[in-house]
MIMIMI-140187 format. One record per atom (N, C-alpha, C, O, CB): residue number from 1; x, y, z. Coordinates in nm, 2 decimals. Glycine has a CB too. Example, Ala and Ser with C-alpha at 12.3 -4.5 7.8 and 13.67 -1.06 7.14 Angstrom:
[1 [1.32 -0.57 0.78]] [1 [1.23 -0.45 0.78]] [1 [1.32 -0.33 0.78]] [1 [1.42 -0.33 0.85]] [1 [1.13 -0.45 0.90]] [2 [1.28 -0.22 0.71]] [2 [1.37 -0.11 0.71]] [2 [1.29 0.00 0.79]] [2 [1.34 0.11 0.80]] [2 [1.41 -0.06 0.57]] 
This chain:
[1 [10.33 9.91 9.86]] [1 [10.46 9.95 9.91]] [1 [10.55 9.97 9.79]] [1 [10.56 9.88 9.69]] [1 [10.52 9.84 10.00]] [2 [10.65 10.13 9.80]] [2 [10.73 10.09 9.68]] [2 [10.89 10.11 9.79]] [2 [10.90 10.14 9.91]] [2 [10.70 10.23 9.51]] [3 [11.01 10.07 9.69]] [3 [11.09 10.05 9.75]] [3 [11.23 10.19 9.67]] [3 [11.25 10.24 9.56]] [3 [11.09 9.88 9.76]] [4 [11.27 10.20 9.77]] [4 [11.38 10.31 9.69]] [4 [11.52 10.26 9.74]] [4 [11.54 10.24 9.86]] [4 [11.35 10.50 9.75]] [5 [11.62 10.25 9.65]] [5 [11.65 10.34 9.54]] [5 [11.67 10.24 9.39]] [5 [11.72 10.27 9.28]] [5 [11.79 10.42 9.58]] [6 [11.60 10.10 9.43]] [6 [11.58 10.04 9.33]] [6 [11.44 9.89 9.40]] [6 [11.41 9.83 9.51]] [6 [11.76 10.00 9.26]] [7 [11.40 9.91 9.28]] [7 [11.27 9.78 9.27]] [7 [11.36 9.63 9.37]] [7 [11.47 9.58 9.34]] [7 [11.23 9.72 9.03]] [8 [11.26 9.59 9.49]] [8 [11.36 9.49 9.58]] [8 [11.23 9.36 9.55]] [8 [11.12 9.40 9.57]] [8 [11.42 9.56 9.79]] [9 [11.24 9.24 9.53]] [9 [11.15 9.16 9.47]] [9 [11.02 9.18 9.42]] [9 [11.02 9.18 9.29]] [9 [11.12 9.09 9.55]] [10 [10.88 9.21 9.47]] [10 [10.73 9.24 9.39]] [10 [10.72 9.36 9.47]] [10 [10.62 9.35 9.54]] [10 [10.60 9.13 9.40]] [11 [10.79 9.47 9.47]] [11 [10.76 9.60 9.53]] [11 [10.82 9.67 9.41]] [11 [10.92 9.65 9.34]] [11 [10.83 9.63 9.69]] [12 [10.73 9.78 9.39]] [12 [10.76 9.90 9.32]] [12 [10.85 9.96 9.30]] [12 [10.90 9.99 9.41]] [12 [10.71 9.97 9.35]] [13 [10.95 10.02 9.17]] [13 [11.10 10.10 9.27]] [13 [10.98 10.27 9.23]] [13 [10.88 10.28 9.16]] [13 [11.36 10.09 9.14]] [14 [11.05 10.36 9.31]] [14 [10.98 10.47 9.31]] [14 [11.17 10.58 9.34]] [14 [11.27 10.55 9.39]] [14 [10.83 10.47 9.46]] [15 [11.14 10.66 9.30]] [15 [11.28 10.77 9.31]] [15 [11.31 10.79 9.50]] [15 [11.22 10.82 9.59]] [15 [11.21 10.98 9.21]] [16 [11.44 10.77 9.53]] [16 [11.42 10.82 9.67]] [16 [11.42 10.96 9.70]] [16 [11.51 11.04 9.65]] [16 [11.51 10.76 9.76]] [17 [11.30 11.00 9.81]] [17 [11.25 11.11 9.86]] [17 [11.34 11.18 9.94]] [17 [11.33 11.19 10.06]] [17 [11.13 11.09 9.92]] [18 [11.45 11.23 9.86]] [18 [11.58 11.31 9.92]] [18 [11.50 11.42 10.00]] [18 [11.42 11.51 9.96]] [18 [11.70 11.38 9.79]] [19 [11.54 11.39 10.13]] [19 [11.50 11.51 10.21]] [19 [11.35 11.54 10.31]] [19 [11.30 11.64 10.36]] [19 [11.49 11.61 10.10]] [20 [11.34 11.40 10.31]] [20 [11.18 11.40 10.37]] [20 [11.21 11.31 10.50]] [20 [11.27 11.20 10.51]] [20 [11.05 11.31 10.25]] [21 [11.15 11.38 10.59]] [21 [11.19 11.27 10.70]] [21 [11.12 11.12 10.70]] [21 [11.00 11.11 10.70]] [21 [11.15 11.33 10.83]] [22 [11.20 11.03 10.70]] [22 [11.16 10.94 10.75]] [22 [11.04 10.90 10.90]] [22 [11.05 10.93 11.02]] [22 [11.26 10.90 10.76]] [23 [10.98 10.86 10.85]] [23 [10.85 10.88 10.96]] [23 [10.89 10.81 11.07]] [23 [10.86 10.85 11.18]] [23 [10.70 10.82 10.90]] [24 [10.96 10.70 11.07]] [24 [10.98 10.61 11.24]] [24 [11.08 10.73 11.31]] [24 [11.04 10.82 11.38]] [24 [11.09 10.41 11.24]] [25 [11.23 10.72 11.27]] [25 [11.32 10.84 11.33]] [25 [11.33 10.98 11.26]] [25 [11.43 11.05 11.27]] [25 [11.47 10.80 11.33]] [26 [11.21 11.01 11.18]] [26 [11.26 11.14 11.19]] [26 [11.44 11.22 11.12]] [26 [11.50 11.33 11.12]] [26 [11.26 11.14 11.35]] [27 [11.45 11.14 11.10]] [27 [11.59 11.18 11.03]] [27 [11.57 11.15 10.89]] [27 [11.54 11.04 10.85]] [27 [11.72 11.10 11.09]] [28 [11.59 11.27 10.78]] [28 [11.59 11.31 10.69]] [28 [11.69 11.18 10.57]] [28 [11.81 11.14 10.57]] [28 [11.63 11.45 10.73]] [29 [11.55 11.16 10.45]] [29 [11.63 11.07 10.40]] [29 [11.75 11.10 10.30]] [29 [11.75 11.20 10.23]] [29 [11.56 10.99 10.36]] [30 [11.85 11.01 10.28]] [30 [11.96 11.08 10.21]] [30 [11.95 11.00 10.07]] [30 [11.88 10.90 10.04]] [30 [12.12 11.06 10.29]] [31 [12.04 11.08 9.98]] [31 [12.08 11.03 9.87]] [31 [12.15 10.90 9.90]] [31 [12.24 10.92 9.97]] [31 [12.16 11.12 9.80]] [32 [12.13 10.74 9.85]] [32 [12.14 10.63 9.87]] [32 [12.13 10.58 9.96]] [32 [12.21 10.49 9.99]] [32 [12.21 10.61 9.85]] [33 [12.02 10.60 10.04]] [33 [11.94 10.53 10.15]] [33 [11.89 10.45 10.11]] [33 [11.86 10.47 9.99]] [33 [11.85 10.59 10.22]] [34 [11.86 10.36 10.15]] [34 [11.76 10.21 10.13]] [34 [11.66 10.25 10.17]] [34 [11.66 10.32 10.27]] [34 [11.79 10.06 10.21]] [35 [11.51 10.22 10.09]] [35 [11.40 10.20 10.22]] [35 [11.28 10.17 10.16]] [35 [11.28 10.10 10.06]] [35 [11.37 10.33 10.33]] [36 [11.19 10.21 10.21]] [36 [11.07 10.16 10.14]] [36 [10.93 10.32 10.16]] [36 [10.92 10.41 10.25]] [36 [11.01 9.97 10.24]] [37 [10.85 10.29 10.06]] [37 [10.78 10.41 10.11]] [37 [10.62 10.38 10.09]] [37 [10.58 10.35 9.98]] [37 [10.84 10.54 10.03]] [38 [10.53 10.40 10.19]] [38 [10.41 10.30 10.20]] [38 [10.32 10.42 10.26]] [38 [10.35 10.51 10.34]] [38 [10.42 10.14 10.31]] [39 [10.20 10.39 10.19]] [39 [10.05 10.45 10.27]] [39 [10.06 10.48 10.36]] [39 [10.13 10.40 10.42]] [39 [9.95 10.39 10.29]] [40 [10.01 10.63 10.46]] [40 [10.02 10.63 10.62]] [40 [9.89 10.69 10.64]] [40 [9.85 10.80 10.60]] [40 [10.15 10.73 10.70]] [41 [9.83 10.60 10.71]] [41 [9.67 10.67 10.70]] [41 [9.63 10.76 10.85]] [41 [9.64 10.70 10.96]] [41 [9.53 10.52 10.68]] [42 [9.58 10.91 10.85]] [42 [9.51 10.93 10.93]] [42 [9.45 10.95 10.99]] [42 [9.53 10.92 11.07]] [42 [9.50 10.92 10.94]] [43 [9.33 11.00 11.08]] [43 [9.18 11.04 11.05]] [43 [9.13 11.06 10.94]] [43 [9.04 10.99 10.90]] [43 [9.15 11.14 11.09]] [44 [9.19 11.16 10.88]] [44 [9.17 11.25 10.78]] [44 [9.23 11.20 10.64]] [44 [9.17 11.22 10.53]] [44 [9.21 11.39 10.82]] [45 [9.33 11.16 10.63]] [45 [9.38 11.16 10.50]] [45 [9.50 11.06 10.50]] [45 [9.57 11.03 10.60]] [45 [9.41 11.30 10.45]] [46 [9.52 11.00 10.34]] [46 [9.61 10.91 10.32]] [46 [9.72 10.98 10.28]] [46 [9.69 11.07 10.21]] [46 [9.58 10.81 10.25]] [47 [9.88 10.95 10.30]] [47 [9.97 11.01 10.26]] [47 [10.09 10.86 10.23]] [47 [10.09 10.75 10.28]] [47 [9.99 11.14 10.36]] [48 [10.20 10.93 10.15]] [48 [10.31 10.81 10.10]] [48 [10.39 10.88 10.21]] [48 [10.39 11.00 10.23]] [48 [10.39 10.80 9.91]] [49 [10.49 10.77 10.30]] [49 [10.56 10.84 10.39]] [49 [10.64 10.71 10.36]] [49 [10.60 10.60 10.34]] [49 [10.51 10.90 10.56]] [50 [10.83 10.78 10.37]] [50 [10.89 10.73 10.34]] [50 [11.00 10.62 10.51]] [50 [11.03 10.68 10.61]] [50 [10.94 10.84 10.23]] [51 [11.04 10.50 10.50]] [51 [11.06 10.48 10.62]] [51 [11.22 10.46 10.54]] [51 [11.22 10.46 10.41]] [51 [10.96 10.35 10.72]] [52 [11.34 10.45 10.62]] [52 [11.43 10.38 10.60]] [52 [11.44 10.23 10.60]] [52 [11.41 10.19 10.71]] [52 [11.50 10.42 10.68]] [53 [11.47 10.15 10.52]] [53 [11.46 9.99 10.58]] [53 [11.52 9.94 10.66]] [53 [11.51 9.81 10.67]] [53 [11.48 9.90 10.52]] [54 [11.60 10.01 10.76]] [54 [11.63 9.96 10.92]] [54 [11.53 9.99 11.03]] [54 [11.50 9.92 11.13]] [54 [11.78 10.02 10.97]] [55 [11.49 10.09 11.01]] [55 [11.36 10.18 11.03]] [55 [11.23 10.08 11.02]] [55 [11.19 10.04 11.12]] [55 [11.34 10.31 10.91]] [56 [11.17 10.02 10.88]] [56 [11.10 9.96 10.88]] [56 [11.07 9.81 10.90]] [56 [10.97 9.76 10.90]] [56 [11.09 10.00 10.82]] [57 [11.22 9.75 10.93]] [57 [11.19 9.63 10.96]] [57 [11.20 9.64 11.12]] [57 [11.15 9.54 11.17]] [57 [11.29 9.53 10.90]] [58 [11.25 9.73 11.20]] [58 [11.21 9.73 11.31]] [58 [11.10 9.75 11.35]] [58 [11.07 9.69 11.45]] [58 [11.25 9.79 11.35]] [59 [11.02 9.82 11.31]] [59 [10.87 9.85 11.32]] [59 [10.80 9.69 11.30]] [59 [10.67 9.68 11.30]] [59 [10.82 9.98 11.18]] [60 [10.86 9.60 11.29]] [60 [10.84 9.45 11.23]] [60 [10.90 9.35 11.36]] [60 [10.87 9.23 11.39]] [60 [10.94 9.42 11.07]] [61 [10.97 9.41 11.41]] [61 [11.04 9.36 11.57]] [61 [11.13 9.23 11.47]] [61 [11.12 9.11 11.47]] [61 [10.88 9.28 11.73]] [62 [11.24 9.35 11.37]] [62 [11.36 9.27 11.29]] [62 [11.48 9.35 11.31]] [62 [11.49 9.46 11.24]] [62 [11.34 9.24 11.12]] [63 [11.58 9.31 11.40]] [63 [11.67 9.41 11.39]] [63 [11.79 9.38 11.34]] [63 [11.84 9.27 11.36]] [63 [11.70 9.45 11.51]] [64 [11.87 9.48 11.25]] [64 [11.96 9.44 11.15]] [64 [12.08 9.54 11.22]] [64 [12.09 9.66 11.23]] [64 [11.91 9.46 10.98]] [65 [12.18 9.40 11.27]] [65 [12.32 9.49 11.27]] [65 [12.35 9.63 11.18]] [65 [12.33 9.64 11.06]] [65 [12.44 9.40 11.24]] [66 [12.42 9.74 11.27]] [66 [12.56 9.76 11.17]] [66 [12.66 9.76 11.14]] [66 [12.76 9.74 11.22]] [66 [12.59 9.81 11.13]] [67 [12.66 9.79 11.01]] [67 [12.78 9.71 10.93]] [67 [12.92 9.77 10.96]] [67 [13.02 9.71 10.91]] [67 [12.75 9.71 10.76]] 
């Protein structure tokens, strides 16, 4: 797992992927989005797909107000 838009404890920082949809909603990520971006495997092939981290801790059944 790496994390964007900066390195967040033992995760990777990686540049954030301005413009790529986020894979849970589908909504395009922005310049200073938080999130993380991890392996998506499948049948056929592995790919880096980027989630938002409200996005991905939900996918974790963690829901974070907003602010």
């Amino acid at each position: 797992m790496k994390t964007f838009p900066n390195a967040q404890g033992y995760a990777e920082a990686t540049p954030t992927p301005v413009g790529q949809p986020c894979i849970a909603c589908k909504v395009p990520i922005k310049d200073g989005d938080i999130g993380v971006v991890m392996p998506h495997m499948s049948l056929t092939t592995v790919t880096d797909e980027p989630w938002h981290r409200k996005c991905f801790l939900a996918s974790l059944g963690i829901y974070v107000a907003e602010a």
